[in-house]
N, C-alpha and C positions, 0 to 999 in steps of 0.2 A: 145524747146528741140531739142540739134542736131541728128544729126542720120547719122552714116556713111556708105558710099555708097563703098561695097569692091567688085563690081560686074561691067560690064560694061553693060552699061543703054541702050538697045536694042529698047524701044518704051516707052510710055507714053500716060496718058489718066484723064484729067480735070474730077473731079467729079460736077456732078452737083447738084443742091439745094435736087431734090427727095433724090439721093444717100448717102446726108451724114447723117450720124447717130444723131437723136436727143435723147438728154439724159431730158428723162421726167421724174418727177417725180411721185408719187404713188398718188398725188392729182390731178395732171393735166392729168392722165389718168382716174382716177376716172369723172372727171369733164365732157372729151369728152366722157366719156361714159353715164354717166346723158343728155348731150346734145342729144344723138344720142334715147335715148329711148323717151327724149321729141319732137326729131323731130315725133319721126313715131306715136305719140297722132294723134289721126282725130279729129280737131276739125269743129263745123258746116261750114261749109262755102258752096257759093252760086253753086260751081262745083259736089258739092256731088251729084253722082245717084240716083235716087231715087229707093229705092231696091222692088221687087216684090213684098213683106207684109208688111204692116206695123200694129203696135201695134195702137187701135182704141179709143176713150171713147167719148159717144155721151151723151149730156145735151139735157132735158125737158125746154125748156123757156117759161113759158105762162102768157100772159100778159092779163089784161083787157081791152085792146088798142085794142085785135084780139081775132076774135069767134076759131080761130086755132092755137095751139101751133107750135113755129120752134124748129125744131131739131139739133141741133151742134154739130157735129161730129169733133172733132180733132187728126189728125192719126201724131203717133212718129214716129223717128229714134232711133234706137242703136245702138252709135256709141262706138266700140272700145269693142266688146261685149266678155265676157268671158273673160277681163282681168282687171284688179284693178281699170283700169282707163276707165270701163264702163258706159258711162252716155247717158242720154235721155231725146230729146230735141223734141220740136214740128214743125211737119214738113209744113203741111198743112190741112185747115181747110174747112170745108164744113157746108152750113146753106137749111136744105128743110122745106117746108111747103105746106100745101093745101092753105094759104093765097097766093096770087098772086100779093098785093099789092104794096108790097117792093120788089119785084123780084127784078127790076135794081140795086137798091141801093145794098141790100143786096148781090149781085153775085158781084158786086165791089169792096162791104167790105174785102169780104170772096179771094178775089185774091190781094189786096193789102195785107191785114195781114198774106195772106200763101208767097209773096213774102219777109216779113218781116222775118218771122220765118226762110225762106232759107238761108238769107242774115248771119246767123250768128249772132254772137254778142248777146250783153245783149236786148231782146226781150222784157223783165218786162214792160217798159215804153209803152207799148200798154195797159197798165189794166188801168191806168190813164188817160190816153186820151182821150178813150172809156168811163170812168163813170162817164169824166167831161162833156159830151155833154147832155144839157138841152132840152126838147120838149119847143117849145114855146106854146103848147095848157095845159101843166103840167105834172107832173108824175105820179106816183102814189105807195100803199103800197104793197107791197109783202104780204102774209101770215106767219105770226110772228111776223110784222108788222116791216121790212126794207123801206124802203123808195127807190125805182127808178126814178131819174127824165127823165128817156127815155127809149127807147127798147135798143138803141145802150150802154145806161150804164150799160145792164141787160148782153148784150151781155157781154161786160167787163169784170163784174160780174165773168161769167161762166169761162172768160178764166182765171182770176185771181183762181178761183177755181183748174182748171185743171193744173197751173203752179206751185201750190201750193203741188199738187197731187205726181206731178214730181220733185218738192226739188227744183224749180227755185226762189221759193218766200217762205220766210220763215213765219210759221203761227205764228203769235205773239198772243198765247194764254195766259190767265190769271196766275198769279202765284196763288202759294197757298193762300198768305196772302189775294191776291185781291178777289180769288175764296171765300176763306170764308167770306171778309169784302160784297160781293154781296148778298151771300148768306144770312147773320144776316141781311142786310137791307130789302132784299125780304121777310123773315119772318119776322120780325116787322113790316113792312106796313101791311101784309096779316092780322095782327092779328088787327090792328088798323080801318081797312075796310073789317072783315071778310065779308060782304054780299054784298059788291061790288066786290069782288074775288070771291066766290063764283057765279056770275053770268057771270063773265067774259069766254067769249070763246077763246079769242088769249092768247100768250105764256106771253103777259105782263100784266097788269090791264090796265081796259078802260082806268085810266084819266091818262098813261105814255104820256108825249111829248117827241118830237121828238130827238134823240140827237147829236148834233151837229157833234161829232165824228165818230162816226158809221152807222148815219144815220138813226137808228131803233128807235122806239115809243116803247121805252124801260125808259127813264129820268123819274124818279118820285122825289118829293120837300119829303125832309126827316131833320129834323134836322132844318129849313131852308137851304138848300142847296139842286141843283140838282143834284142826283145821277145815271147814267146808270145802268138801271139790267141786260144789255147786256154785256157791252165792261167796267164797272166797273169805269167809266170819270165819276171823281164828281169836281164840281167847289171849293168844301172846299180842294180840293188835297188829 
């Protein structure tokens, strides 16, 4: 478009890239402005302060490996706190005991996995690692009868609990159908061995094996077929 000049031209001045007006539209201001609130999210990463309190939750672990239980304490962050996009993540972790045995090892543990938890990122993959590691002298059964094959998978264990706590691992618990189809199996055995339930002291009957799933000495043969009374894994599907 022309433009006539009825004036005499006394100076001049180049605009530059800042100065010229961009014509944005109502999406693409919308859009810088989603960006700009996603920039200022905190998310974990390994630069973050560590702030004067942190929120704490300590596990009982007692093994029949040790005449003294360890104590594990895992202390949070809250990041981004008091607004929508508040979450909590685990910072670092601590293990005491009267045993002295595992000192080295376990003060190892406990600073490699709090340098994990700093690092950011998806952290879940330390419950798996941890409760794949086997004693080569054997495991042994929890109380309700889980199955441990090490102190270090019991460790695991605890942190999968407290990630669990925190919304980082989702609890894949039973549905309705599976909860009731448990349930009618556990009352039909009982009634079919009422005097061997009747004497039984753990959460399962004596003669449960092991199951392969869950790991607990929960499996009982029903139907032909072994069924979990725990985690509800029957081989008939």
């Amino acid at each position: 478009m022309a433009k006539v000049i009825d004036q005499p031209i006394v100076g001049y001045k180049v605009k530059t890239e800042e100065e010229k007006p961009e014509n944005k539209t109502s999406e693409q201001t919308s859009t810088e402005a989603e960006s700009r609130r996603t920039a200022e999210i905190v998310q974990m990463h390994e630069s973050v302060k560590r702030p004067e309190m942190l929120l704490g939750s300590t596990y009982k672990v007692k093994t029949p490996l040790s005449e003294h239980a360890l104590y594990m304490t895992i202390n949070d962050i809250v990041l981004n706190q008091n607004t929508e996009h508040e979450m909590r993540r685990p910072f670092e972790i601590f293990i005491n005991s009267k045993n002295m045995d595992h000192f080295q090892w376990v003060v190892a543990l406990t600073r490699v996995i709090s340098a994990v938890f700093r690092k950011g990122g998806d952290c879940t993959f330390l419950v798996e690692e941890l409760k794949a590691v086997f004693d080569p002298k054997g495991g042994y059964f929890k109380p309700g009868g889980k199955f441990m094959p090490s102190l270090v998978a019991e460790i695991g264990d605890a942190i999968e609990s407290h990630l669990k706590m925190i919304g980082l691992i989702q609890d894949e618990n039973l549905d309705q159908h599976q909860q009731a189809l448990v349930k009618a199996k556990r009352a039909e055995y009982e009634s079919m061995n009422e005097k061997n339930s009747a004497e039984s002291n753990g959460d399962y009957p004596d003669g449960a094996q092991m199951c392969n799933k869950c790991m607990t000495k929960a499996a009982i043969l029903m139907d032909g077929c072994m069924t979990c009374l725990s985690c509800g894994d029957s081989k008939c599907g």
